[in-house]
Structure formats: C-alpha cells, structure tokens
N, C-alpha and C positions, 0 to 999 in steps of 0.2 A: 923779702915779701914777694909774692906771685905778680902783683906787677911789673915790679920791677926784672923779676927775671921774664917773663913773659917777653916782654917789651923791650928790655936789653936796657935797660936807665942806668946811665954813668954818671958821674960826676961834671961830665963836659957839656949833656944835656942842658936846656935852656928851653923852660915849660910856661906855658899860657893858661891861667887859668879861668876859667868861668865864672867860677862859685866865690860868692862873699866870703870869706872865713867862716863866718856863721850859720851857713846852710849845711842839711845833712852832706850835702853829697861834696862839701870839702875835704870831708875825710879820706874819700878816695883821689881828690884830686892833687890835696898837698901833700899829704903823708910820704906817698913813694919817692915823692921829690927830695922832703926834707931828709930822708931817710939814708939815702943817695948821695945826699952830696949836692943835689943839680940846683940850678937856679930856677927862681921861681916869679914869672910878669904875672900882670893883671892889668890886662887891657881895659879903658874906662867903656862904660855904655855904650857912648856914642863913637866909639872905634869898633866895639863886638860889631854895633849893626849894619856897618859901614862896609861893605868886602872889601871897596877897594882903599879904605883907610887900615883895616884889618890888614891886609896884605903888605902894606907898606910898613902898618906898625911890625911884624913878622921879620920884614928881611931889615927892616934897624935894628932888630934887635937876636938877628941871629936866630930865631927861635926853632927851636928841633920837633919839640913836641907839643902838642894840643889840642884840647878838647874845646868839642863846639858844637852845641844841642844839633839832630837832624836839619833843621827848619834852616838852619844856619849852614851847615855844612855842605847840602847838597847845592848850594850857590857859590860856598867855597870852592869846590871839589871843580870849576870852571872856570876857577882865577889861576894867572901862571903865579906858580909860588917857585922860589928857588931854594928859600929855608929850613922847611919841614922833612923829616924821615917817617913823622909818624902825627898820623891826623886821629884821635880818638871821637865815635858818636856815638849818641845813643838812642837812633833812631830804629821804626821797623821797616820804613822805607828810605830810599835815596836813590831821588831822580836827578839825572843828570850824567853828563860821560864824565870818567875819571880821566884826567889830563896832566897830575901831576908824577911826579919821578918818586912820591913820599906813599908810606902802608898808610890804608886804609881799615881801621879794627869798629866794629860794631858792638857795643856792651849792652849787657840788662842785668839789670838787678833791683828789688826795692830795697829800700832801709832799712827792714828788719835781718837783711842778708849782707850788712856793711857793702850795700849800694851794688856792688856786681858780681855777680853769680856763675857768665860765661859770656864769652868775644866769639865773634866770630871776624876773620880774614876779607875783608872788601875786596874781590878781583875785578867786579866791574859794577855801574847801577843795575838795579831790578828792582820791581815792582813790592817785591816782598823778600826783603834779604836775609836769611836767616837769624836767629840769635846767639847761637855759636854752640860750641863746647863748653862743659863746667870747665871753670879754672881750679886750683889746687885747694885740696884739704873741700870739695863742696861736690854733695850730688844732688842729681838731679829726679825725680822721679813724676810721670802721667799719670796720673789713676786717671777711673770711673767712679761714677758717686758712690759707689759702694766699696771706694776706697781701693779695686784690685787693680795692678800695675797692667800698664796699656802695651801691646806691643808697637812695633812702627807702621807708620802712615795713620794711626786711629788719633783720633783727637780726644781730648780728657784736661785734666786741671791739672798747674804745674805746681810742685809742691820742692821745697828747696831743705836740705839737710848739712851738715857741715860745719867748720869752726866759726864760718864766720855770721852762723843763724842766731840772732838773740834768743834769751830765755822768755821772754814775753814784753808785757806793756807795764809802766810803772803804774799804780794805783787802779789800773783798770783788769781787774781780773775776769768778769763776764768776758770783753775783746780778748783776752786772753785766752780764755777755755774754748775760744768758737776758733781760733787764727794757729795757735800753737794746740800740736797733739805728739805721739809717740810713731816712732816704725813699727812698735807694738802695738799700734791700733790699725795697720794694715793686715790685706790678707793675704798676708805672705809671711811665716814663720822666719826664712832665712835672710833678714836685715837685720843689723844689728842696734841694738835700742839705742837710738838717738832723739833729738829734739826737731822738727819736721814744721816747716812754716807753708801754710795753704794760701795760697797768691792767689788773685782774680782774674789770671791768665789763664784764655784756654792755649797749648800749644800740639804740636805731635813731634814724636820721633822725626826724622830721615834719616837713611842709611848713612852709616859712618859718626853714627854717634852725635849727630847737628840736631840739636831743637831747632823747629820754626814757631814764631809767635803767628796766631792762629788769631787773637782776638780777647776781648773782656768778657767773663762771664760772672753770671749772678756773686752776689756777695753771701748771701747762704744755701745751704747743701740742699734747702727743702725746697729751693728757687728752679731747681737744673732738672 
C-alpha cells in the first residue's frame, strides 16, 4: 500500500492510533499497520489529551509512529519525545518549533478519497503549511467554475480522481449527481475518463507540484 511505502512501515513499527475502530478514518489508520505486520496502541482519552501523559504513554511503549489531529500535535511537536520516527497530522496549520529528532508528514483527504489524497514533508512550523503532493494511483486537479484546469499560484476548487475515489453515496443519488462527475465533463479533451470527486476546498498550485489549502468554498457551483 502507498502508506506503507511512503512511510517505510515494517513489521518492528509500533503505531498509535486515534480513531475508534469505527470511525471513517480508521481505515487509514489501521489498515497499513495491520497489513505490515506492525503493532497497533490505542492510547485512552484522557492520555490523547494529556502531552505530557501522552509522552510518557509513547516511550513505555516504544512507539515509532502516530497520528495526532493538528490541535494536538502542534503542542506535541514541543514535548522531548525519544520514541517517534514519524509523527502523522492532518492539520492546515502548525504552530510551534519542531524539536524533536522524528518526520514530521501533513495529510488531507476527505472520505469519499479513502481519507488521504497527498502529505506533505513538515521541515519546520508556518502559518500555512502546505497540503502536499498526491500520493499513488490519485490526481489531483484546480479548476474555475467553468470546470477549466487552473494553472499555478491561481486559486480554484480541488477536485480529486484516482483508485481510491468512491463511485458515489449509497441511496443518495441527487448528492451524488452534484459531488461525483467525469473528466469528461471538463474542458479539457486529454484526461482520461475517470470518476472525479468536487471537494469544498479552495486550493492553488505551488511550484514543484505542492497544493496549498487556500480555504472552504461554497458547496454549490451557482454559489462561487
């Protein structure tokens, strides 16, 4: 899986998770693990909120990798950890200095995109830290409301294609027909026909192939 290679996940790995089993977004949290080989904690409530319980529960328990909402992380990211190689969040900001020896990755993605869509590389805080690169097998594309592809620095709506874009919404086919469309309904002949999900994010290019998240924009096209 692109997690996994992305990220280097081995069998000796020892993951922290966030998510209940039953929320959408355990599928990206457990999956790579179980998949791997690696072991899998689940820190309680009241140790997630705690850094400096959090921290402690980490190096008892050897922990190599974990994710931990923004809100959370940018408080972590000022604790001395000695356990971590690798911190996952999925904030668009994170304030704070980075002080530990461990990677720092920034994710986005919504649910209809199997939760994450592209990382980007944390080298230090900023105000607005990029959303990253698409990860494997998923592109990425900005239009204008009139659907035509943006070039960089212009801002526009981010629309996601790729293996891991659902076909639509169960039992709701109106949300369907407004959220899921074609590459063949863009203006641009040479893409080839895929299934194409319209997010509520504005973002733009930057050079070298980096989305920045720009912000929320209207939920329909007659709104922008």
């Amino acid at each position: 899986p692109c997690h996994v290679r992305r990220f280097d996940v081995t069998p000796d790995d020892r993951a922290s998770i966030d998510s209940d089993p039953g929320q959408e977004a355990a599928v990206w949290e457990f999956l790579p693990y179980l998949l791997s080989g690696a072991s899998i904690y689940l820190p309680k409530a009241t140790v997630k909120h705690d850094i400096a319980d959090l921290n402690r529960y980490f190096h008892s328990r050897d922990i190599s990798v974990a994710f931990l909402p923004y809100g959370i992380s940018e408080k972590f990211i000022q604790a001395e950890n000695r356990s971590l190689r690798l911190l996952l969040t999925t904030g668009r900001r994170l304030r704070g200095e980075l002080t530990g020896d461990y990677r720092v990755a920034n994710c986005y993605g919504p649910p209809e995109s199997t939760m994450v869509t592209c990382c980007f590389p944390v080298n230090k805080a900023d105000e607005n830290i990029p959303i990253g690169s698409p990860i494997d097998n998923t592109r990425l594309y900005v239009l204008d409301r009139w659907k035509r592809l943006l070039p960089v620095g212009i801002p526009g709506r981010l629309y996601i294609s790729g293996q891991g874009v659902a076909a639509g919404y169960i039992n709701r086919q109106e949300l369907t027909g407004e959220r899921f469309l074609s590459t063949q309904d863009l203006k641009s002949p040479d893409l080839p026909p895929e299934i194409l999900f319209r997010t509520d994010h504005q973002v733009r290019w930057l050079p070298g192939g980096i989305l920045e998240f720009m912000g929320s924009t209207p939920t329909t096209e007659t709104d922008e």
